[in-house]
Residue frames as a rotation matrix with the C-alpha (Angstrom) as fourth column:
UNK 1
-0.259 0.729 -0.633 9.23
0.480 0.666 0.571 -251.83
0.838 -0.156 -0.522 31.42
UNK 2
0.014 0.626 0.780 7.05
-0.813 -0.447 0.373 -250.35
0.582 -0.640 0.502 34.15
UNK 3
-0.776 0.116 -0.619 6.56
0.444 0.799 -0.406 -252.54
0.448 -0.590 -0.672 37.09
UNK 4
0.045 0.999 -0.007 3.28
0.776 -0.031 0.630 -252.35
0.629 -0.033 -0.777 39.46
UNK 5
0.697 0.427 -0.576 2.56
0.714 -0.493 0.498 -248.80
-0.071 -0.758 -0.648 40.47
UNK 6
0.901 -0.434 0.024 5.43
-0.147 -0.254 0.956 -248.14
-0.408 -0.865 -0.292 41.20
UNK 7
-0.192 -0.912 0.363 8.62
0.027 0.365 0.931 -249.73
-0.981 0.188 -0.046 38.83
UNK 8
0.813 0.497 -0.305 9.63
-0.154 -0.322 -0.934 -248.80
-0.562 0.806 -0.185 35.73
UNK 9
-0.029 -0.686 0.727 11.53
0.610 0.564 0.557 -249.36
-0.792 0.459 0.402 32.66
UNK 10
0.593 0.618 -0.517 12.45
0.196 -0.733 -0.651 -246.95
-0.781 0.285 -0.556 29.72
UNK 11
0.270 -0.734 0.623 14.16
0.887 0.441 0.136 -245.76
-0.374 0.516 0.771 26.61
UNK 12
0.266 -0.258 -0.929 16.43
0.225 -0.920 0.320 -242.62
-0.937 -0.294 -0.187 26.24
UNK 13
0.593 -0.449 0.668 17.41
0.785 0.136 -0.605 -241.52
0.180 0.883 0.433 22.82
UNK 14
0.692 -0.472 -0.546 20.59
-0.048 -0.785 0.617 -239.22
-0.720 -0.401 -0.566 23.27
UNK 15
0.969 -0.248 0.021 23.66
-0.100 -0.464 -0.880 -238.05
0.228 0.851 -0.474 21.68
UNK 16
0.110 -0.901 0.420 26.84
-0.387 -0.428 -0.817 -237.47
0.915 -0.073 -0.396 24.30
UNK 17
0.857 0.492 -0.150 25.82
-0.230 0.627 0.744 -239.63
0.460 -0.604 0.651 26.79
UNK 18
0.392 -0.919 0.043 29.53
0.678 0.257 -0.689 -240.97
0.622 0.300 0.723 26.66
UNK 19
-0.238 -0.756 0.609 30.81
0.305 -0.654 -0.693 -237.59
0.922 0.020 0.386 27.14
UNK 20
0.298 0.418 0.858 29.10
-0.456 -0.728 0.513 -236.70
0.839 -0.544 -0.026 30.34
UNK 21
-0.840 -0.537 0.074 30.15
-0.219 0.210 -0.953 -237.20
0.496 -0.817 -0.294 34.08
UNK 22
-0.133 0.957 0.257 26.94
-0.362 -0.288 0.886 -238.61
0.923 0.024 0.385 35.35
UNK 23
0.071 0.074 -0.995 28.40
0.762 0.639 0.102 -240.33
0.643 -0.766 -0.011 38.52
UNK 24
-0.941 -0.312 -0.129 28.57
0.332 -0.788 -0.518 -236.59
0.060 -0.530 0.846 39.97
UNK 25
-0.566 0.673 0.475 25.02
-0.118 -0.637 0.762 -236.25
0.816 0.375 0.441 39.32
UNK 26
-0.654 0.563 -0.505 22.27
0.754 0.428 -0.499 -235.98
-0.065 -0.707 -0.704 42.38
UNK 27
-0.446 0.788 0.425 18.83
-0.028 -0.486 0.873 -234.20
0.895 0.378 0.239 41.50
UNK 28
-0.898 0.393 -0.200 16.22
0.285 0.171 -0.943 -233.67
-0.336 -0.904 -0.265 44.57
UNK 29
-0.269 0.783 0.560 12.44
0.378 -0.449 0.809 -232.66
0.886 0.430 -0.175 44.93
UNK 30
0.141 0.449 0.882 10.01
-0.749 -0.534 0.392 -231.79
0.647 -0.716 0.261 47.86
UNK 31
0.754 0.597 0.275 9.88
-0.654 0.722 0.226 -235.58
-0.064 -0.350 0.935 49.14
UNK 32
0.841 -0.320 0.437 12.65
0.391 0.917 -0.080 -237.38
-0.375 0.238 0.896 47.27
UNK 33
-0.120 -0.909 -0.400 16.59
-0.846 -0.118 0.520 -237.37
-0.519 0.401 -0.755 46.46
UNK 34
0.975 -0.038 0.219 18.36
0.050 0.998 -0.048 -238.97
-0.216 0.057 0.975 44.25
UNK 35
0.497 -0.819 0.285 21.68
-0.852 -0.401 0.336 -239.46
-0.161 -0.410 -0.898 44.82
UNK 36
-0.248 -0.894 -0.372 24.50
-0.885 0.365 -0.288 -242.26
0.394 0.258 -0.882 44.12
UNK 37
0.773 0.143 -0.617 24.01
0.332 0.738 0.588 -246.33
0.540 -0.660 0.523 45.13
UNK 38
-0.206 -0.978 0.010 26.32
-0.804 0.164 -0.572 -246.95
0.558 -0.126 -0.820 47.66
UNK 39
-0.472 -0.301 -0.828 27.03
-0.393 0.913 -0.108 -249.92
0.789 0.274 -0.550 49.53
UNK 40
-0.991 0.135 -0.008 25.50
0.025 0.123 -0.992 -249.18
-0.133 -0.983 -0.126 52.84
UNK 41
-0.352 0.822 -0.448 22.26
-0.931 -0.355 0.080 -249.16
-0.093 0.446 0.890 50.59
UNK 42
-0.678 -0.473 -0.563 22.47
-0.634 0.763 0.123 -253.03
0.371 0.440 -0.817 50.82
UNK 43
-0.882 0.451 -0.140 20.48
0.471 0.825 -0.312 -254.41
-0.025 -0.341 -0.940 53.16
UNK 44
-0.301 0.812 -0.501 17.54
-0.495 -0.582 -0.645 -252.12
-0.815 0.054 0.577 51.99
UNK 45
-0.349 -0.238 -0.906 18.17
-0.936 0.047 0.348 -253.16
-0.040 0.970 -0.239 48.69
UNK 46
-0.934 -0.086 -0.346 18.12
0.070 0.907 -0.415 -256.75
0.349 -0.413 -0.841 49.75
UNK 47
-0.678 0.735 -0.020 14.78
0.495 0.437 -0.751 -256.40
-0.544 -0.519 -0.659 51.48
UNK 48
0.042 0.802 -0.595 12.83
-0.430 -0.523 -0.736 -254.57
-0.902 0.287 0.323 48.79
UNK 49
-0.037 0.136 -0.990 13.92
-0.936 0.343 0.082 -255.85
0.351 0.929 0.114 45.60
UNK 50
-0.969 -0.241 0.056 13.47
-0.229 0.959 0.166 -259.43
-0.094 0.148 -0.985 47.68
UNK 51
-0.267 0.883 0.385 9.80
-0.296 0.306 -0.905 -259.25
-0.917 -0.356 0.180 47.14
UNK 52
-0.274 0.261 0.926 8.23
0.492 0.865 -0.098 -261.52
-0.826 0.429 -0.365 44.99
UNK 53
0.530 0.845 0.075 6.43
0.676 -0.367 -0.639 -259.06
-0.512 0.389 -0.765 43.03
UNK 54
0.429 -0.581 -0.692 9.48
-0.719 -0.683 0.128 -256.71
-0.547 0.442 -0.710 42.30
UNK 55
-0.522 -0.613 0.593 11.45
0.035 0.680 0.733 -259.86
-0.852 0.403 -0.333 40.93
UNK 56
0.127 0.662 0.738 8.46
0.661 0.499 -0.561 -260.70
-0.740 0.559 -0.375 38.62
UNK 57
0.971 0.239 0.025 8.41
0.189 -0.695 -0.694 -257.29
-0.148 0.678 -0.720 36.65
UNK 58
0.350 -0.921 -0.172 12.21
-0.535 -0.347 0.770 -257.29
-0.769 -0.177 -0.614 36.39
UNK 59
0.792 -0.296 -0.534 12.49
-0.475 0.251 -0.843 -259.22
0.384 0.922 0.058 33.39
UNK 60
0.711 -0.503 -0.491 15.06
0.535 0.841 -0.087 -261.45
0.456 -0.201 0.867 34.94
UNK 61
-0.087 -0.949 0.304 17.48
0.211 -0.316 -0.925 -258.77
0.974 -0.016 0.228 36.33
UNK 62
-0.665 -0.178 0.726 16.33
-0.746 0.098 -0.659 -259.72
0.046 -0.979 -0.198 40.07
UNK 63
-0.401 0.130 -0.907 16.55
-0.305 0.915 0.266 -262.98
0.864 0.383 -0.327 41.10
UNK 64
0.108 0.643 0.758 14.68
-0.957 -0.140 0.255 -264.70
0.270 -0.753 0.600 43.69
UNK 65
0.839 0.461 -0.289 14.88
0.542 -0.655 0.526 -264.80
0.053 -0.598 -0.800 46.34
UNK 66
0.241 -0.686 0.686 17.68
0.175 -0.665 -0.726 -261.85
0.955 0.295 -0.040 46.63
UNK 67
0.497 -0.317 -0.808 20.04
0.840 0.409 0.356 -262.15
0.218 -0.855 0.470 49.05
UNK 68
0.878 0.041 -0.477 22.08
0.196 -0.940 0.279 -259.37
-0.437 -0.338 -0.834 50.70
UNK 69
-0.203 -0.979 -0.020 25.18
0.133 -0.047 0.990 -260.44
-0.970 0.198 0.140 49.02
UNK 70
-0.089 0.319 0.943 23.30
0.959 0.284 -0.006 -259.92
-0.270 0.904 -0.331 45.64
UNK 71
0.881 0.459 -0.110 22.65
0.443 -0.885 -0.145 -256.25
-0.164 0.079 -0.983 46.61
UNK 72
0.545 -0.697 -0.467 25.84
-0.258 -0.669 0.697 -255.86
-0.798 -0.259 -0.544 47.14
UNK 73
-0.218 -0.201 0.955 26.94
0.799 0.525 0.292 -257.52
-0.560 0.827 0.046 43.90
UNK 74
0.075 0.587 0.806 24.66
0.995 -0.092 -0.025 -255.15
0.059 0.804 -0.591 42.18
UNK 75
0.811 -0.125 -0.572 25.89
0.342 -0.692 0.636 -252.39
-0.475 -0.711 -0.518 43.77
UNK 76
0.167 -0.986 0.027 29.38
0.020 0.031 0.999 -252.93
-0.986 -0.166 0.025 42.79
UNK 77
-0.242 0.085 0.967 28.24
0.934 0.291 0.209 -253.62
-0.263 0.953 -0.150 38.84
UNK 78
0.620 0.297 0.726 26.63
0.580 -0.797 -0.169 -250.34
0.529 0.526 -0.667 38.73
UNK 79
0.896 -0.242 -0.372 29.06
-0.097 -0.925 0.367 -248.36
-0.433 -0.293 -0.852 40.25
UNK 80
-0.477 -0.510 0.716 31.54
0.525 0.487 0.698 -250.30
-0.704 0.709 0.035 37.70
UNK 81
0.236 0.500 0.833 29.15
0.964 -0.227 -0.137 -249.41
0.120 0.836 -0.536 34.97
UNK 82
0.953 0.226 -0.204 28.84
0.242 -0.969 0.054 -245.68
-0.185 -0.101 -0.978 36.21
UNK 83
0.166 -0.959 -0.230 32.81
-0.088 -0.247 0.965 -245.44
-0.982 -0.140 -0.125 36.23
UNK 84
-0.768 -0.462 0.444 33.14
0.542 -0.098 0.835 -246.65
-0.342 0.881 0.326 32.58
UNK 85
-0.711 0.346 -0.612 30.22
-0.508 -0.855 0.107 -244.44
-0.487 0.387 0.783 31.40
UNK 86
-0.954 0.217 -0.208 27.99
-0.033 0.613 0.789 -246.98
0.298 0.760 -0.578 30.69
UNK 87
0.118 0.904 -0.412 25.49
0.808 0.153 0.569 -246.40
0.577 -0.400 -0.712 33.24
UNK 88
-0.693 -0.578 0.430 24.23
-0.148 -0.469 -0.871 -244.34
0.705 -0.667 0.240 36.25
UNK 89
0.104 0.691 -0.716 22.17
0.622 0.516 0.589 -245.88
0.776 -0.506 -0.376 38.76
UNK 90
-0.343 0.296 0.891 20.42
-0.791 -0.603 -0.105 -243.08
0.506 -0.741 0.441 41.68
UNK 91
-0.757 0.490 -0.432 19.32
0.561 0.827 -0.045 -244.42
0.335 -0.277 -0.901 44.41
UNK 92
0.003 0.771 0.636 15.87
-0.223 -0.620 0.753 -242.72
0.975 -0.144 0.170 45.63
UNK 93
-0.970 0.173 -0.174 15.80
0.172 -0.022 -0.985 -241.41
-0.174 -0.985 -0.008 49.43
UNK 94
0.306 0.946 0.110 12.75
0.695 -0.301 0.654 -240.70
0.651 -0.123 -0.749 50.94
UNK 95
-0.329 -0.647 0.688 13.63
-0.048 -0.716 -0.696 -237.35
0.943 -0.262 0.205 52.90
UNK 96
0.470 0.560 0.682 11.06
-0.636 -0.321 0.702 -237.50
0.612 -0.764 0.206 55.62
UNK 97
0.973 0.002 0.232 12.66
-0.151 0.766 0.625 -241.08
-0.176 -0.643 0.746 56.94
UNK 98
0.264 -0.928 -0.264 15.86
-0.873 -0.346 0.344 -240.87
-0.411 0.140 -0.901 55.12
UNK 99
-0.103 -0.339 0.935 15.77
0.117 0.929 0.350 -244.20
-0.988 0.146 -0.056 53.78
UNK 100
-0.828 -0.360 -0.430 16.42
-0.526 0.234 0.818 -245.95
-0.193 0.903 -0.383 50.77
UNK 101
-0.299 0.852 0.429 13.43
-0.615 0.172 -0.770 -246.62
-0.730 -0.494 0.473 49.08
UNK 102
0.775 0.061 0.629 13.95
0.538 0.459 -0.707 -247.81
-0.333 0.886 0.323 45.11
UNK 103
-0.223 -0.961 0.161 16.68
0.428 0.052 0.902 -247.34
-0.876 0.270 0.400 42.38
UNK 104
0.793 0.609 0.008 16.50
0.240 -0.301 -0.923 -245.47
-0.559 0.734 -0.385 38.90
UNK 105
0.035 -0.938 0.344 18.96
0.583 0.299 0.756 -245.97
-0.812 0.175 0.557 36.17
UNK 106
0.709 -0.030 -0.705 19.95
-0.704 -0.097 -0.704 -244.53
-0.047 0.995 -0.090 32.73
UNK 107
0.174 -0.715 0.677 22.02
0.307 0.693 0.652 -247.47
-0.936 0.095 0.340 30.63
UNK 108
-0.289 -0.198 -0.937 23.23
-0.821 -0.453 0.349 -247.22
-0.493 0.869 -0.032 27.43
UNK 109
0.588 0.719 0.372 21.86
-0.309 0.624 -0.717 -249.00
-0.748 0.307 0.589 24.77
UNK 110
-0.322 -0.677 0.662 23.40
0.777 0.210 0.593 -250.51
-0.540 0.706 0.458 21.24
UNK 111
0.236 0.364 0.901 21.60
0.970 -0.137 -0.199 -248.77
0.051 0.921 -0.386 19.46
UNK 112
-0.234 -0.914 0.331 22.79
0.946 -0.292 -0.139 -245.49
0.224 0.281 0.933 18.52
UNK 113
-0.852 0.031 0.522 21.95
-0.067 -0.996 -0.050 -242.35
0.519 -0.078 0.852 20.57
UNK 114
0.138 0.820 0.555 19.88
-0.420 -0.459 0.783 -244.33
0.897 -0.341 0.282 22.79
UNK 115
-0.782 -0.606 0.147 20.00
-0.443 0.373 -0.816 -245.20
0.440 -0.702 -0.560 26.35
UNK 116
-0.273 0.635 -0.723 17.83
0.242 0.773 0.587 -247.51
0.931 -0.015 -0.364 28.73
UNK 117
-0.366 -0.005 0.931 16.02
-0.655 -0.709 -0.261 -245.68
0.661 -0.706 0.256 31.68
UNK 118
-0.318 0.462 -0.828 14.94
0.238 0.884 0.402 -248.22
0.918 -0.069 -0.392 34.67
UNK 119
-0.720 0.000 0.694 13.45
-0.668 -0.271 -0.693 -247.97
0.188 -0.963 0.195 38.24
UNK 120
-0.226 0.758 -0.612 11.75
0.170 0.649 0.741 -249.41
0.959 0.063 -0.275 40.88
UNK 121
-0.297 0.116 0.948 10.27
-0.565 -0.822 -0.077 -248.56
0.770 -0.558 0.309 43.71
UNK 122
-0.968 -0.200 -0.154 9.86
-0.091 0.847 -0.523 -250.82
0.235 -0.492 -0.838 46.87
UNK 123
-0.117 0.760 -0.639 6.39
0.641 0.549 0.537 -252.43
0.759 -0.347 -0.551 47.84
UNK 124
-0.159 -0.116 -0.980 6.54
0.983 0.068 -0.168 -250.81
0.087 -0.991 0.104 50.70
UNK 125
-0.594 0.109 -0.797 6.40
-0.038 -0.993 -0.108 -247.03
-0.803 -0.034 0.594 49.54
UNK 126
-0.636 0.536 0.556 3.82
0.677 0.041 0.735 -247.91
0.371 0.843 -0.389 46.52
UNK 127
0.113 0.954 0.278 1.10
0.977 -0.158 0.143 -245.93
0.180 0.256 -0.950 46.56
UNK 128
0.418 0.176 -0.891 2.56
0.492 -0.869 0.060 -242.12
-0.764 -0.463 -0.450 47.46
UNK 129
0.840 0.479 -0.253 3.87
0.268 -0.773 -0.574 -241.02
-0.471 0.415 -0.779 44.47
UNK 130
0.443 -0.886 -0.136 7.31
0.107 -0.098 0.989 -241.63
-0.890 -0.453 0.051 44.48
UNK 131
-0.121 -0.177 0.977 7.65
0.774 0.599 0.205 -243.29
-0.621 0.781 0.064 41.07
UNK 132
0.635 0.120 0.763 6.21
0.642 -0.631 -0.436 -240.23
0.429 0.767 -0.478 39.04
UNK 133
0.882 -0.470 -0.040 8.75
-0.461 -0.877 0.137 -237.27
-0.099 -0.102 -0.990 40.93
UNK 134
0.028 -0.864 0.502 11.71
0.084 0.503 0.860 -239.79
-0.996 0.018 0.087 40.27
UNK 135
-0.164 -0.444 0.881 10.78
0.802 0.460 0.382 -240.09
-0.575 0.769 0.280 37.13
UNK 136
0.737 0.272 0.619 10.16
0.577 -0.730 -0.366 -236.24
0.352 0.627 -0.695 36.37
UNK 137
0.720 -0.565 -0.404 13.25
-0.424 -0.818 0.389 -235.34
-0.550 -0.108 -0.828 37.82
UNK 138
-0.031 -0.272 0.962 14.90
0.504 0.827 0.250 -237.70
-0.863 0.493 0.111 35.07
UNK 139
0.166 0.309 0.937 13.14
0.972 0.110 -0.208 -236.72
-0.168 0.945 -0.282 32.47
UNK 140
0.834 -0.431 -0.344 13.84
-0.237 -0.844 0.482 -232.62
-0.497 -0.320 -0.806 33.96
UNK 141
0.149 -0.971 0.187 17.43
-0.114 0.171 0.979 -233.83
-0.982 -0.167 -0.085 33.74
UNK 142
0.047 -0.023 0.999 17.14
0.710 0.704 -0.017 -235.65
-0.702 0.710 0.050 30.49
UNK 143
0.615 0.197 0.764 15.67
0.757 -0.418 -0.502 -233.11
0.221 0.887 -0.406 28.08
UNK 144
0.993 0.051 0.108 17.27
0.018 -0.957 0.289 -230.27
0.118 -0.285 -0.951 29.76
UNK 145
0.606 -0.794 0.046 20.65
-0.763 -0.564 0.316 -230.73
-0.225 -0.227 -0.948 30.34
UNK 146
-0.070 -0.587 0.807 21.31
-0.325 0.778 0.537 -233.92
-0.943 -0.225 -0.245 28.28
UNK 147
-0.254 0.207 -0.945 19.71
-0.914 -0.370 0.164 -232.50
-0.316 0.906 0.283 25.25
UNK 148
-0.671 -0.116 0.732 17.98
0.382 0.792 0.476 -236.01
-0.635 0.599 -0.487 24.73
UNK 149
-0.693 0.640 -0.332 15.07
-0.702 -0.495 0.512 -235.63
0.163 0.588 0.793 21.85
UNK 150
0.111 0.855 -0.507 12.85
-0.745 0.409 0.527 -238.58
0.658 0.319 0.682 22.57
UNK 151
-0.410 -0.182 0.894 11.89
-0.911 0.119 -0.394 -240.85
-0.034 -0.976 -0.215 25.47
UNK 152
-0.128 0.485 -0.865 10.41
-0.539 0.698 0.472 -244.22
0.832 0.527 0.172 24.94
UNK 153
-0.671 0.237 0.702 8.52
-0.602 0.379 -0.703 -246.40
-0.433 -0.894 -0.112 28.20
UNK 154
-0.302 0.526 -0.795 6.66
-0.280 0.748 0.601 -249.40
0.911 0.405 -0.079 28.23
UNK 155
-0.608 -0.091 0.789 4.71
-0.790 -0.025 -0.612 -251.06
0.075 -0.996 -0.057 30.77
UNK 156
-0.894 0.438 0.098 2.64
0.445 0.838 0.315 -254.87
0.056 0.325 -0.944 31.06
UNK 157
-0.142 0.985 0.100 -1.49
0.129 -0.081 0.988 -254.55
0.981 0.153 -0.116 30.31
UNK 158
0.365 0.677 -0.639 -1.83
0.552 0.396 0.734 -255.79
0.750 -0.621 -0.229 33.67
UNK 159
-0.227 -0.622 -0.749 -0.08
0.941 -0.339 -0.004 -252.75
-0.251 -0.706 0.662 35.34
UNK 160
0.517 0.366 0.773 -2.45
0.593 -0.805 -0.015 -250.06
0.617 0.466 -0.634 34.40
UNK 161
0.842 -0.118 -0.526 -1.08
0.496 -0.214 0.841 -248.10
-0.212 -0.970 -0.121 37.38
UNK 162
-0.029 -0.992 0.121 2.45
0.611 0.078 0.788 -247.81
-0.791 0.097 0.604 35.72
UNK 163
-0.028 0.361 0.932 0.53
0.814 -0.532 0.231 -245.91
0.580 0.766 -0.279 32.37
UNK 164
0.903 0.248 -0.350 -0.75
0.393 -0.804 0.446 -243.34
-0.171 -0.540 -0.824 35.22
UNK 165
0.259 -0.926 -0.275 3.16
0.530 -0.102 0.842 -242.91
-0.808 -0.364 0.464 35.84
UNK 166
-0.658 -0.632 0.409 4.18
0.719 -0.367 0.590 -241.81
-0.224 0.682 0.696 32.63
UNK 167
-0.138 0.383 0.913 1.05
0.876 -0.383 0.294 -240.05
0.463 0.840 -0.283 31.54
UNK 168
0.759 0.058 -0.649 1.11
0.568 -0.545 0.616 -238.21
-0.318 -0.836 -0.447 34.60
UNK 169
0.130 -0.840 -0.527 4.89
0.444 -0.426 0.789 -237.00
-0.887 -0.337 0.317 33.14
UNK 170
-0.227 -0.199 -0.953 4.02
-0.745 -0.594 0.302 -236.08
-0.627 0.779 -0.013 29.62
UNK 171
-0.854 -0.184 0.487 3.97
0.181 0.772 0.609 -239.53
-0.488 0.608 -0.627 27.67
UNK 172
0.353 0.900 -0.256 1.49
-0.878 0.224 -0.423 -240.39
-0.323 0.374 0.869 25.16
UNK 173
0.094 0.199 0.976 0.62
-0.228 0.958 -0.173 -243.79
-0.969 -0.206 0.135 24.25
UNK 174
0.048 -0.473 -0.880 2.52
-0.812 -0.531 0.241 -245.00
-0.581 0.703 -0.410 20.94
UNK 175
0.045 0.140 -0.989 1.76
-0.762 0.645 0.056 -248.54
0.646 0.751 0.136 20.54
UNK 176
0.612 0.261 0.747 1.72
-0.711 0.594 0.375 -251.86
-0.346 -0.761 0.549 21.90
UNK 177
0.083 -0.299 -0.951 3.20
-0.809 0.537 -0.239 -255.05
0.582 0.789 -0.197 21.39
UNK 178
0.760 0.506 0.407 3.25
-0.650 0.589 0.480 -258.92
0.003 -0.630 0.777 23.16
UNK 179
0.112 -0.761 -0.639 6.37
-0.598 0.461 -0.655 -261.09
0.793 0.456 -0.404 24.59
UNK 180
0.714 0.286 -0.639 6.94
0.461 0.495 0.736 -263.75
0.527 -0.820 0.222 27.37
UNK 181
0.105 -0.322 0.941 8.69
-0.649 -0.739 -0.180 -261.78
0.754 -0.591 -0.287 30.86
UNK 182
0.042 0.030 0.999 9.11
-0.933 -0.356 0.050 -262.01
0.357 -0.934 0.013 34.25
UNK 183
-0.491 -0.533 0.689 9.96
-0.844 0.486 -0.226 -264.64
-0.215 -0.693 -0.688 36.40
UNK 184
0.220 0.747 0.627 6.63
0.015 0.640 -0.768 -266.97
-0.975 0.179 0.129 35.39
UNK 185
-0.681 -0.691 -0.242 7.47
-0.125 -0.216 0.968 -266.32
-0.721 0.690 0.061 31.72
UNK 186
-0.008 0.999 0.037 4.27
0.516 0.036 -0.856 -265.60
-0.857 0.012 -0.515 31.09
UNK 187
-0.577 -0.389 0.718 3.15
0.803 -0.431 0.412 -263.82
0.149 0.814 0.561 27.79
UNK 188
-0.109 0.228 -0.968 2.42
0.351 -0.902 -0.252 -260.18
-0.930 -0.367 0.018 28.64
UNK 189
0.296 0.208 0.932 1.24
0.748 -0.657 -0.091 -257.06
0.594 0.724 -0.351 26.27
UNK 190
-0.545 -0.812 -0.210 3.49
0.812 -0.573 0.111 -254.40
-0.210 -0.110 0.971 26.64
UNK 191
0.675 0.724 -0.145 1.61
0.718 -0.689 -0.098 -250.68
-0.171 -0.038 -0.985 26.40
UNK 192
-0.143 -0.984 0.108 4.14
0.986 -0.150 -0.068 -248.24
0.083 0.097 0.992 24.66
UNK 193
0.781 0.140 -0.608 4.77
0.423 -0.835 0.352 -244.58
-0.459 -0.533 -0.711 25.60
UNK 194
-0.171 -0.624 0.762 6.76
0.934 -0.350 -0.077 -241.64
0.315 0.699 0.642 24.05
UNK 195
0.805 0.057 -0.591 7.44
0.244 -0.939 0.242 -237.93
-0.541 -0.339 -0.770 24.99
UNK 196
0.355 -0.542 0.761 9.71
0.712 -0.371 -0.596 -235.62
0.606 0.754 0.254 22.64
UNK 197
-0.828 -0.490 -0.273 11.67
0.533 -0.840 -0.107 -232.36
-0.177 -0.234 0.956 23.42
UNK 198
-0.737 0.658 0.155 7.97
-0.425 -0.630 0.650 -230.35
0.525 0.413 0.744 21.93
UNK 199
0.324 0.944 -0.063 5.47
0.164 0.009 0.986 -232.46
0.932 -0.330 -0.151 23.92
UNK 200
-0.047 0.095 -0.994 7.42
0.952 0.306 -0.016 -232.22
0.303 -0.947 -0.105 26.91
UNK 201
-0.967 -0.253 -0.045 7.65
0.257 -0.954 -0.156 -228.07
-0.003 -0.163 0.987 26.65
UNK 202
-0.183 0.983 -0.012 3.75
-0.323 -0.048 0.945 -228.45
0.929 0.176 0.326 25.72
UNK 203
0.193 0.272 -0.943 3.39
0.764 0.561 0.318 -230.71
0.616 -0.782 -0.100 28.90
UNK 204
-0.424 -0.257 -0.868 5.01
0.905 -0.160 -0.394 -227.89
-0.038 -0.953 0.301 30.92
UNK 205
-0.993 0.036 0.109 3.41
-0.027 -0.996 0.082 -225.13
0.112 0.079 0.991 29.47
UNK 206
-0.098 0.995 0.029 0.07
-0.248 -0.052 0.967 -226.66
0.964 0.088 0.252 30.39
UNK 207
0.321 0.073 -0.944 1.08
0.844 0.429 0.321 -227.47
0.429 -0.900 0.076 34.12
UNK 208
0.604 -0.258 0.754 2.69
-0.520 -0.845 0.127 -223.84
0.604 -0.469 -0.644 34.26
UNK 209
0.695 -0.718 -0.036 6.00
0.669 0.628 0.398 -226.13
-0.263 -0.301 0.917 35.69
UNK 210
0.896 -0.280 -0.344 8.80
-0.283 -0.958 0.043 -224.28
-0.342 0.058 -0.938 36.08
């Protein structure tokens, strides 16, 4: 699931997931790290994911309002998760201020050989870009040195903003589909999205991306 602008939600198909050390992993760009939660990430945490809006597009996995002992809850779950190989949750600096600004996961999934990419990006840093170099140094990561073959993203109708995000990284639009979400449990249309190992080498060979 995408969230507004800014927050997103996603789906990895992979192979060896398992086998990799991904709690060793930290990726940068021009603007943005991403690097391990840790715990002193709390009371950021705590004041970005406590807006109203980030809760809503979270599909229930922030509650509201979101206390600081919740960050730090969540904290502890994904660096649990990251230890048994089930997950790895980055958090995203902004270099210029050094802060913690949003969060960006792979999870595994049941299903076989795929995994569940998420992020989100605080209210507060919407509108500079953050969301699409998080999620192209992911997807960098992903195809390239995790050998997935196929990416899968969604995002609600009413979050056209969150389409920009992916198509901006390669996606194309793959289908749709309509369930009740977020915190109102409203019924939403979902906007699906897909990139391969062949559109995403097409994608860079038309941006000239190294």
């Amino acid at each position: 699931m995408l969230f507004p602008i800014e927050c997103c939600q996603s789906y990895l198909s992979r192979d060896i997931m398992e086998n990799d050390k991904l709690t060793d992993i930290c990726m940068n760009s021009q603007r943005i790290l991403l690097r391990n939660v840790k715990f002193e990430d709390g009371e950021m945490i705590a004041h970005l994911a406590g807006d109203f809006c980030i809760a809503d597009m979270m599909n229930g996995a922030i509650p509201h309002p979101y206390s600081l002992n919740d960050a730090q809850l969540w904290v502890e779950k994904h660096k649990e998760d990251n230890l048994n190989s089930k997950a790895i949750s980055w958090a995203i600096i902004e270099k210029k201020s050094r802060m913690f600004i949003g969060s960006i996961q792979l999870r595994r999934a049941e299903k076989n050989n795929v995994a569940r990419l998420s992020y989100w990006i605080g209210k507060d840093y919407w509108g500079n870009g953050y969301a699409s170099e998080a999620v192209g140094l992911v997807i960098d990561y992903a195809f390239n040195e995790m050998n997935l073959e196929l990416i899968e993203a969604d995002h609600f109708e009413r979050n056209p903003g969150s389409g920009f995000v992916l198509k901006k990284n390669g996606f194309i639009q793959s289908g749709s589909f309509c369930k009740k979400e977020g915190l109102m449990e409203r019924e939403e249309v979902f906007f699906c999205y897909q990139i391969d190992q062949h559109l995403y080498r097409f994608f860079l060979n038309e941006h000239k991306i190294d």
